[in-house]
C-alpha positions as CSV (number, residue, x, y, z in Angstrom):
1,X,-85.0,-95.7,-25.3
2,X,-83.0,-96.9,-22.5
3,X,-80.0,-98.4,-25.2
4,X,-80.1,-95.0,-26.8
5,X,-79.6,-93.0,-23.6
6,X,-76.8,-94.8,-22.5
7,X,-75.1,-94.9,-26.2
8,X,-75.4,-91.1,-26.1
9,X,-73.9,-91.3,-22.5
10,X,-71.2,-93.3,-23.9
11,X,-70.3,-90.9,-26.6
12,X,-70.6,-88.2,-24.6
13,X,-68.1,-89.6,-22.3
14,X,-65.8,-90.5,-25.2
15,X,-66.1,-87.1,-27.0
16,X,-64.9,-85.7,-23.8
17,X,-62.2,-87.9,-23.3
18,X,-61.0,-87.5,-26.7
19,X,-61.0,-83.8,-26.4
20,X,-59.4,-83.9,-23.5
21,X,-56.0,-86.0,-25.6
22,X,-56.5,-83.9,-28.3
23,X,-55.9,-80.9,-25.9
24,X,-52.8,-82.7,-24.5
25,X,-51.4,-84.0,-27.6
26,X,-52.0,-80.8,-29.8
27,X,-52.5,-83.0,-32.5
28,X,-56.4,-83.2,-33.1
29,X,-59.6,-82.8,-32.2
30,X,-63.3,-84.4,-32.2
31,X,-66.3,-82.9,-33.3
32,X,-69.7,-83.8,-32.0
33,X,-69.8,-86.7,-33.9
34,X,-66.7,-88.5,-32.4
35,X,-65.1,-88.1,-36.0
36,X,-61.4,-87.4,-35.2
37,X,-60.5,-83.9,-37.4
38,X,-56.8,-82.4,-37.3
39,X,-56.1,-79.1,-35.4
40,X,-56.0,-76.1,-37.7
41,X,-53.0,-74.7,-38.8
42,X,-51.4,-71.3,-37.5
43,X,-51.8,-68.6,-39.7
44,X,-48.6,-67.5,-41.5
45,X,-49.2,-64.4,-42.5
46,X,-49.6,-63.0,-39.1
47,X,-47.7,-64.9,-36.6
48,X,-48.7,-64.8,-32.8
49,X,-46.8,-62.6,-31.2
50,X,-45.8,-63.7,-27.3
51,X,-45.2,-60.6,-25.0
52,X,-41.9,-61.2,-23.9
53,X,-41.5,-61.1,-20.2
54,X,-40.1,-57.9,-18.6
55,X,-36.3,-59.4,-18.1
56,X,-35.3,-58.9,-14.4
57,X,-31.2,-58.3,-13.9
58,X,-29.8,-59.0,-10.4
59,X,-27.2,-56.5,-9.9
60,X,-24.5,-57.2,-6.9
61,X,-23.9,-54.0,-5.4
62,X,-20.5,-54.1,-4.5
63,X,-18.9,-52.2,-2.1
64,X,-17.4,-48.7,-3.1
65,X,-13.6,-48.7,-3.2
66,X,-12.6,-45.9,-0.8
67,X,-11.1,-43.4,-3.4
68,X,-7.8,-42.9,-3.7
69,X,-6.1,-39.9,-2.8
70,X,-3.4,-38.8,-4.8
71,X,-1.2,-35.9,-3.4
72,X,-0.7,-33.0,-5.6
73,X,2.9,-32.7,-7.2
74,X,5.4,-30.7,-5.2
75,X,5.2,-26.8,-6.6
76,X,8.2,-26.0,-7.8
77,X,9.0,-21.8,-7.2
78,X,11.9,-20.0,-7.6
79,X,14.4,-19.3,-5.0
80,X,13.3,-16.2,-3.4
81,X,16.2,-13.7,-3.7
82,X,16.4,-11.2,-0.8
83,X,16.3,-7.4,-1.6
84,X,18.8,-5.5,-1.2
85,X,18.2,-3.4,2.5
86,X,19.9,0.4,2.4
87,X,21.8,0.6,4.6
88,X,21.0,1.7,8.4
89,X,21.6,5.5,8.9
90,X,21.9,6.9,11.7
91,X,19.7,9.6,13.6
92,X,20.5,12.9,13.2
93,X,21.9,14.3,16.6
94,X,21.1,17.9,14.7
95,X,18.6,17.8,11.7
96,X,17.7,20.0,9.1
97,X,15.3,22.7,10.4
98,X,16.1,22.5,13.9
99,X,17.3,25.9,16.0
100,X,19.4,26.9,18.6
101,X,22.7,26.7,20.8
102,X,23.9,23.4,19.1
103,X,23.4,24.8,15.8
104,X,24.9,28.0,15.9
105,X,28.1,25.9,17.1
106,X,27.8,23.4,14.1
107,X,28.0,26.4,11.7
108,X,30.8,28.7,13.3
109,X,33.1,25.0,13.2
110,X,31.9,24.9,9.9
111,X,33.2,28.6,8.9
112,X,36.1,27.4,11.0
113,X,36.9,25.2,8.2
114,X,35.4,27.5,5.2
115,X,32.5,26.0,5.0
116,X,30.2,28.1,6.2
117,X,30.3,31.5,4.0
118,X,28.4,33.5,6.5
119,X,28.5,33.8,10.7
120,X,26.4,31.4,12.7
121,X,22.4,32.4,13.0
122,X,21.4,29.6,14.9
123,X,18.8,28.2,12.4
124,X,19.5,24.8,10.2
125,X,18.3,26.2,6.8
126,X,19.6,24.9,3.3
127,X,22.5,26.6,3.4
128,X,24.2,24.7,7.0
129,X,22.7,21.9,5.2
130,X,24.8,22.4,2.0
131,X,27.9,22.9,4.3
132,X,27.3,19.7,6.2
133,X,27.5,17.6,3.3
134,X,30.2,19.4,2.0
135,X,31.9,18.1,5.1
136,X,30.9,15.0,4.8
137,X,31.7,14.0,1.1
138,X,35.4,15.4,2.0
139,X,35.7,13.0,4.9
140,X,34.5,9.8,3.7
141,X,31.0,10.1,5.6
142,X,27.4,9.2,4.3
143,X,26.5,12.2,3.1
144,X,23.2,13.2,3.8
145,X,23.3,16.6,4.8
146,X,22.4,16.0,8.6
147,X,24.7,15.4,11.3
148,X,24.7,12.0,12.8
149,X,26.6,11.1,15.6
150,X,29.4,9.8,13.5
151,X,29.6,13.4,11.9
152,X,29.2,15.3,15.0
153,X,32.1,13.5,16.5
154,X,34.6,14.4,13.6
155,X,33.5,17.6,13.1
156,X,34.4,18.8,16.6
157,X,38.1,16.5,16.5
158,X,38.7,18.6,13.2
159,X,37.5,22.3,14.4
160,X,38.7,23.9,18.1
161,X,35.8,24.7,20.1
162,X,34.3,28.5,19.3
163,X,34.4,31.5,21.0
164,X,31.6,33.4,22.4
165,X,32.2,36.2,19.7
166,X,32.3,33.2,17.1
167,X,28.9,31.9,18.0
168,X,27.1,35.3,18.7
169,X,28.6,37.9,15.9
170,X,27.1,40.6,15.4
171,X,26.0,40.6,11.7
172,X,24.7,37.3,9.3
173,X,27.3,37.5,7.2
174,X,30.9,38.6,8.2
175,X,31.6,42.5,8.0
176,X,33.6,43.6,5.0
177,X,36.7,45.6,5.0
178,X,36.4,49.0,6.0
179,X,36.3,51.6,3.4
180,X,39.1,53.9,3.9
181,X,36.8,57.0,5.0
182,X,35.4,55.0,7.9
183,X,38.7,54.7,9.6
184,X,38.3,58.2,10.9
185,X,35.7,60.1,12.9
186,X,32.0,58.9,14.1
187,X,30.9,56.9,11.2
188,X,27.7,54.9,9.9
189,X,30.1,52.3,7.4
190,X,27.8,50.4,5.5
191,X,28.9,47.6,2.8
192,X,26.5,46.4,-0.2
193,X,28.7,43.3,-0.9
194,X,28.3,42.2,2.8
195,X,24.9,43.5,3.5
196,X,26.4,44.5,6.8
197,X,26.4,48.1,8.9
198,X,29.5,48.7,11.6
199,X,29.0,52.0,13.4
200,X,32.6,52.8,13.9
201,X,34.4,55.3,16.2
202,X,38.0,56.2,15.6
203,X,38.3,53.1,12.9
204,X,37.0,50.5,15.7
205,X,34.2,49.0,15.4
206,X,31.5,49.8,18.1
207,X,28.4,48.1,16.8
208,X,27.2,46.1,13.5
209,X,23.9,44.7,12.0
210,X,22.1,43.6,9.1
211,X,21.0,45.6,6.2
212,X,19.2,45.9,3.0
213,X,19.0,47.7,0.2
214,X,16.9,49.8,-2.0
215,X,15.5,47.3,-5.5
216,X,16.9,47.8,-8.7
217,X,14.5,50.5,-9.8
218,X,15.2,52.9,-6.3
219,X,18.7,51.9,-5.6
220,X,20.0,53.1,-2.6
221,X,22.8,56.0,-3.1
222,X,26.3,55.2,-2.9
223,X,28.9,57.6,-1.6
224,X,30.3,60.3,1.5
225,X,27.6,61.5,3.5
226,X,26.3,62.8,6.7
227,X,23.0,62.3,9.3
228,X,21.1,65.7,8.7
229,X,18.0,65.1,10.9
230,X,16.7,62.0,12.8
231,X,12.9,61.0,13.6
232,X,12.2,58.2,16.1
233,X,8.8,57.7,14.9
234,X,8.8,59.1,11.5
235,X,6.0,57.7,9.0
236,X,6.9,58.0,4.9
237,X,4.9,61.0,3.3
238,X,5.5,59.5,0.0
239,X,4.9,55.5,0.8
240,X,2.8,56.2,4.5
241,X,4.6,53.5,6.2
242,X,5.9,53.5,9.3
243,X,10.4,54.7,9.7
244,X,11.1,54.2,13.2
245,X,14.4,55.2,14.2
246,X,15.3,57.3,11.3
247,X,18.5,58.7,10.6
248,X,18.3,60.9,7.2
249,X,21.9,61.4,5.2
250,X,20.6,62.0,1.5
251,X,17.0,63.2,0.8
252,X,14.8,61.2,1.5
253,X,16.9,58.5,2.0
254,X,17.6,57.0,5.8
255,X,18.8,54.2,7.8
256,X,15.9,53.0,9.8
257,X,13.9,49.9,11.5
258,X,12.1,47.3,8.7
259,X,9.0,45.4,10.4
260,X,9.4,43.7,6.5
261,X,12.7,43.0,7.0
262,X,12.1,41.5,10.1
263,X,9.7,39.3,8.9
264,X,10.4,38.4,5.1
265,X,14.8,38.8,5.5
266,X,16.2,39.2,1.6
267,X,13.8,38.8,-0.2
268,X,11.8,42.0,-0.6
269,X,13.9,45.5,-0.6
270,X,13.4,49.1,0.2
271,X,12.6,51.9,-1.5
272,X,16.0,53.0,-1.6
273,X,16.3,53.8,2.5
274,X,19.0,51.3,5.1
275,X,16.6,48.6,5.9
276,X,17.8,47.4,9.4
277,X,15.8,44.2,11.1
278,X,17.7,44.3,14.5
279,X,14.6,46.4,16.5
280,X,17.0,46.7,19.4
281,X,20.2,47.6,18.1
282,X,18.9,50.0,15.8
283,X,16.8,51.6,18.9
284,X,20.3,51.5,20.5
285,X,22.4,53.3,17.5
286,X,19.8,56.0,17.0
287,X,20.5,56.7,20.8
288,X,24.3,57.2,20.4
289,X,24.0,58.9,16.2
290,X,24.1,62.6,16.4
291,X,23.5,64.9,13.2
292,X,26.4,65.6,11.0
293,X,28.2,61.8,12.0
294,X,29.2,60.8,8.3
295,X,27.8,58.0,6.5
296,X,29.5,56.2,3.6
297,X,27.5,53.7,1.7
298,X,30.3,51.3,-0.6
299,X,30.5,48.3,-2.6
């Protein structure tokens, strides 16, 4: 009993041992018998797979290079050409639409030079501004119809300086030659082409003023006649508007004061009567007419 124990000991010890090479060597193995067997082989049809290890990269981080800046090309643009400036004019010294003293001298040196086809009202209207640039085309000046310094100045070195009856006539436009029948006697001479009434005495010329005229449809009668009655504040039975001042010389046809006129000048007309717009000179001829002067109304 005792040799068999430590025979199995022995071969226990050995088996181990020889398990233990076989392990290390990979080349076989012992069974419990101690009998040396070789190591089975790997399968072939289905190979051992060995899970690859994850595969670590070791980036450097480098420093980033400072970018580089590059300047934008140079923009090439086109010369910039200047526009053409106007040239400068000059203030007016008198301007279109302005009244008064200055003006009224501007037009009678105008109709100095024939110009100005009428006498000097004082008021800068389309027709002084005509004239003006008239003036100035024929003298080498900008023309534009206002009178700059520039124009002012050769104006008055080209004209003599006006008279007081010059600047402050009597009528808008000048007064027409006298018909022959108002040379003689106390006379009411009024003129279509001039628009004009001159109460003569003795072929002189006393008094004018400004007058209109009956439309085309009630002309105003044309001929020798002579006041019949007056009415200061006579009032138009046919019309009912008001006739101050009115000197009757052919039916119902007279020469009297126009508020209309006044206010709207040329461009309405009368029923046929002597519109006058002059409040104060009529009020001053109706004083001095006496029935039976004669009155002669001519082209």
């Amino acid at each position: 009993m005792h040799r068999t124990a430590v025979v199995g000991t022995a071969l226990a010890t050995a088996t181990a041992a020889a398990l233990v090479a076989g392990c290390r060597a990979g080349e076989a193995t012992v069974d419990g018998r101690g009998q040396e067997r070789p190591r089975a082989k790997a399968s072939t049809s289905a190979p051992a797979r060995e899970t690859p290890r994850p595969h670590r990269t070791f980036t450097h981080k480098a420093k980033p290079k400072p970018k580089r800046v590059v300047a934008p090309p140079p923009r090439t643009t086109k010369p910039v050409t200047p526009r053409p400036t106007a040239p400068r004019v000059a203030p007016p010294v008198i301007a279109v639409g302005t009244s008064g003293d200055r003006v009224r001298e501007l037009q009678a040196r105008l109709r100095a030079l024939g110009l100005f086809n009428r006498n000097p009202t004082g008021y800068y209207g389309t027709i002084t501004q005509a004239s003006v640039s008239a003036y100035q085309r024929g003298h080498g000046l900008s023309v534009t119809g206002s009178v700059s310094r520039r124009t002012w100045t050769s104006l008055r070195s080209a004209t003599k300086t006006p008279t007081h009856d010059q600047l402050y006539p009597p009528t808008t436009l000048p007064l027409a030659k006298p018909d022959p029948r108002c040379l003689t006697g106390r006379v009411l001479c009024i003129s279509k082409s001039s628009r004009t009434l001159a109460w003569m005495v003795g072929g002189r010329v006393v008094s004018a003023m400004d007058v209109r005229f009956g439309s085309e449809y009630t002309p105003t009668r044309e001929g020798l006649f002579q006041v019949n009655f007056k009415s200061r504040d006579h009032v138009s039975t046919i019309y009912h508007t008001p006739m101050p001042y009115a000197m009757f010389f052919s039916g119902g046809q007279a020469v009297h004061y126009s508020s209309d006129f006044a206010a709207r000048g040329y461009s309405g007309a009368s029923h046929g009567c002597v519109n006058v717009r002059d409040k104060k000179k009529i009020a001053a001829l109706f004083a001095k007419v006496k029935a039976g002067d004669k009155v002669v109304v001519y082209k």
